[in-house]
N, C-alpha and C positions, 0 to 999 in steps of 0.2 A: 504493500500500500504506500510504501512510504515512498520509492521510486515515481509510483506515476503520481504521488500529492509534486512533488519535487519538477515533472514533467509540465502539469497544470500551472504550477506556479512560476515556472521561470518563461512557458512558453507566454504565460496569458500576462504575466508581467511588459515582456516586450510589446505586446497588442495594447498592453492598457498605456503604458509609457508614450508609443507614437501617438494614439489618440490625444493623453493628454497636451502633446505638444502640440497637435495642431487646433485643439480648441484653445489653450492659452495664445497664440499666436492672433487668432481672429480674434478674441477679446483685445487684446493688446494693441492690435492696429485698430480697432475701431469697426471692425466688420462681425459682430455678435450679431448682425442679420443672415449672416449668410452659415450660420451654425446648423441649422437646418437640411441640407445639401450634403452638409460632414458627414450628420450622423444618419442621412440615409443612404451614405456610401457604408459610413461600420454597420448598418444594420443588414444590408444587401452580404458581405464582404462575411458576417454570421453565419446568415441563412445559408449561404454557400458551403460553410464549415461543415455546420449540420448535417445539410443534404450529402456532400461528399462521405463524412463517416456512416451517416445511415446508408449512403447505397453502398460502401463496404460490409456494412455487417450484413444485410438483408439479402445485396447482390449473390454473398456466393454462397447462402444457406441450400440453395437447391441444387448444387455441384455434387459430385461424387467425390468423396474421401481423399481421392488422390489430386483433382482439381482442386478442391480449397487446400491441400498443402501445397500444392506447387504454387498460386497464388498468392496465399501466406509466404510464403517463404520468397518470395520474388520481391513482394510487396517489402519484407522487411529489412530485406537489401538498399530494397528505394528510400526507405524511412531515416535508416543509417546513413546514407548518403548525403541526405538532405539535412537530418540534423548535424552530423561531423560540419557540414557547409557551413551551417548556420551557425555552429558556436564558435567558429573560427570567425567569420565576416562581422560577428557581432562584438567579437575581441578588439578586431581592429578599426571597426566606424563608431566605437560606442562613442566615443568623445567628439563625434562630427555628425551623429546624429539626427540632432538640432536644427543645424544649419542647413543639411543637406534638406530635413524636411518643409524647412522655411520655405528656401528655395524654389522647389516642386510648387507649396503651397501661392508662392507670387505670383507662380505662371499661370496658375490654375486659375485665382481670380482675376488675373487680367482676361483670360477665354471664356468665363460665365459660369452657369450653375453647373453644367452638363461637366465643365474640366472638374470640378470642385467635387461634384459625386465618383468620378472615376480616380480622381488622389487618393482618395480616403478609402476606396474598395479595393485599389490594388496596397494600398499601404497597409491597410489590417489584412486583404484578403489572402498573402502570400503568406503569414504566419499563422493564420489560419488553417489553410491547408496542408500544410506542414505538421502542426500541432495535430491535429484530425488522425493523417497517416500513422504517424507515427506513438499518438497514444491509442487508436487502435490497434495496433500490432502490439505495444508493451502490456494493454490490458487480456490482450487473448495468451502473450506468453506468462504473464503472472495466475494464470488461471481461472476457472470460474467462478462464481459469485461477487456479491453486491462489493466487495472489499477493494478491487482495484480500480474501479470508475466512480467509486464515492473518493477514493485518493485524489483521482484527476479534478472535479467537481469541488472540491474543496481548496483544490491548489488553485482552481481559478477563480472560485470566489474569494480567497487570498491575496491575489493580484489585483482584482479590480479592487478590493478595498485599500490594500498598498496604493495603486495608482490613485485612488480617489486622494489620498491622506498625502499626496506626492503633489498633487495640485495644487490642492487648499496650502499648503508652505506647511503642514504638521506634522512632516515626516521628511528627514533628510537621508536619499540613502547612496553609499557610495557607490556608484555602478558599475568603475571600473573592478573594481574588486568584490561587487556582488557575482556578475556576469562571470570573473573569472573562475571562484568556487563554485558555483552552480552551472558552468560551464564541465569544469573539471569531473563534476558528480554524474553528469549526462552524458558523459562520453564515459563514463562506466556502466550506467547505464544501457546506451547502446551499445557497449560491449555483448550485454546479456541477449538481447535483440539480436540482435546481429546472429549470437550460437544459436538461438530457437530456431532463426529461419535457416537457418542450415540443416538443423534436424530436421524442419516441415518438408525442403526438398531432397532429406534423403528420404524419408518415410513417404515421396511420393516419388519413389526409385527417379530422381533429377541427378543424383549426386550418390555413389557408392558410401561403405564404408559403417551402414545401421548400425549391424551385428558386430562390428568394431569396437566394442568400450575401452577407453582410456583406467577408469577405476569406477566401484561401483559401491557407494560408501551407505546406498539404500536402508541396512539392518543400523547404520548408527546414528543415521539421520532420514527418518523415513520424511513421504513428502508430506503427510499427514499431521505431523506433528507441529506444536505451535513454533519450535525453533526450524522447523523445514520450511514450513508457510512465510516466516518472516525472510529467513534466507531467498526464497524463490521471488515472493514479493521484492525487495529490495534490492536484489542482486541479481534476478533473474539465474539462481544457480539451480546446475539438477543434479540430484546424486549419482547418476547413470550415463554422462555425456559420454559421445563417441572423440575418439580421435580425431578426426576432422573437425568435429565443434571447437575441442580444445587447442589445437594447431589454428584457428580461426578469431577464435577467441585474442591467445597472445599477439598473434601476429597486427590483428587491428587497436587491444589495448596499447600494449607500451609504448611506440612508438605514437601513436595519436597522443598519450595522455603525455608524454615526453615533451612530444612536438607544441601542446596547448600550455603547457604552466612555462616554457620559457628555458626548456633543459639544452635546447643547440642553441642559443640568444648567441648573439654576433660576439667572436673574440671584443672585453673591452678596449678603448683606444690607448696608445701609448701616451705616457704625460707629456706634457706641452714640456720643451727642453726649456731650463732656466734662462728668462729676460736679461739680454747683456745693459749691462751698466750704463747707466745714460750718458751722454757725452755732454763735456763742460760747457756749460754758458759761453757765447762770446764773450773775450775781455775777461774773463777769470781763469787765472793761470790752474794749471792741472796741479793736483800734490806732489812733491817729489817723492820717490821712493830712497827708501835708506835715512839717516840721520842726516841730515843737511844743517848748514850751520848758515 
């Protein structure tokens, strides 16, 4: 549960964050008329969310066994992709954000309502869709019931309340260092992601290697148990992965979580060589060296 609270609330954070910025901006310049246009691009840019996770779950209920795994498992390749994207581009625009949305937002009402609805649809609607994929995939790998989509559900009412309290000035929060921990956490996340759909496309024979297990630690951590449930929730772990999960698994953690906190950062610079001594005043004789008389 606590993965996908952590999924809701960093995705829906980002969603709530742009918004806020482009409504403080129309207040701020003096266009509090044209609020209306915004928020029927974020309401459009919703609906989309919606519909795209609902026609995943509902789309492939009527598939055969090995079509919803290959699908799954395709799917959550694309999920991983997309969020690795995003929490890397979000590393480095976090602090230009603002500006960039400014920007957008100038153009837009210089073209009229129509620009103004399409900023605000494609600005929420991409983290949207995003968010969608990718928490349905982490909810169908953390299992079933009500426990892993009340996690998301709550991370996003989370966020919007952080964003609201990020408006009003009652809450200061540092982003670049939010973004980086909860960036960090999500690409372990999709670590976990990532192994399920590997399992999904071998168990829809896509990919050899089922009947492979790396170790099967099932008798001392069954998945039943409140410590398995927490594990699989959070870590997406299974006590039975195959070798290809686990060769899948490392090979996309380390070097992603490596690459994200800053572990290859550029050799630092060498110091500036010491400033030679400045040269005497016109008309003032230099010091002599040695005892002078």
């Amino acid at each position: 549960m606590f993965s996908n609270y952590l999924i809701g609330l960093r995705e829906g954070l980002e969603a709530s964050l742009v918004v806020c910025i482009l409504i403080a901006y129309l207040v701020k310049t003096g266009h509090k008329d044209r609020l209306a246009p915004l928020w029927l691009g974020v309401g459009l840019a919703a609906a989309l969310s919606l519909a795209f996770g609902a026609a995943l779950e509902f789309g492939t209920s009527e598939l055969t066994f090995q079509a919803q795994e290959a699908i799954g498992g395709s799917l959550s390749i694309v999920s991983v992709g997309l969020v690795t994207w995003m929490v890397f581009w979000m590393k480095r625009t976090a602090r230009h954000l603002k500006a960039e949305l400014h920007g957008k937002l100038d153009a837009a009402l210089a073209m009229g309502t129509g620009a103004l609805v399409t900023t605000a649809f494609l600005a929420v609607g991409r983290e949207g869709l995003e968010t969608s994929l990718f928490v349905w995939r982490s909810v169908h790998a953390a299992g079933d019931g009500a426990g892993p989509l009340a996690g998301v559900l709550l991370g996003i009412g989370s966020s919007i309340l952080l964003g609201w309290l990020f408006y009003r000035g009652a809450l200061k929060i540092n982003l670049s260092k939010f973004f980086t921990w909860t960036g960090g956490m999500l690409v372990v996340v999709a670590a976990g992601v990532l192994a399920y759909g590997v399992h999904d496309l071998q168990e829809a024979e896509f990919l050899p290697g089922l009947a492979n297990k790396a170790f099967d630690v099932t008798a001392a951590i069954p998945p039943d148990s409140w410590y398995g449930t927490l594990l699989k929730g959070t870590f997406n772990f299974q006590p039975d992965p195959t070798w290809l999960q686990v060769t899948v698994w490392l090979v996309y953690l380390v070097p992603t979580l490596l690459l994200f906190l800053g572990m290859f950062a550029r050799t630092a610079p060498a110091a500036p060589a010491p400033a030679a001594p400045a040269a005497p005043a016109a008309g003032v004789p230099a010091k002599a060296e040695g005892n002078g008389s």
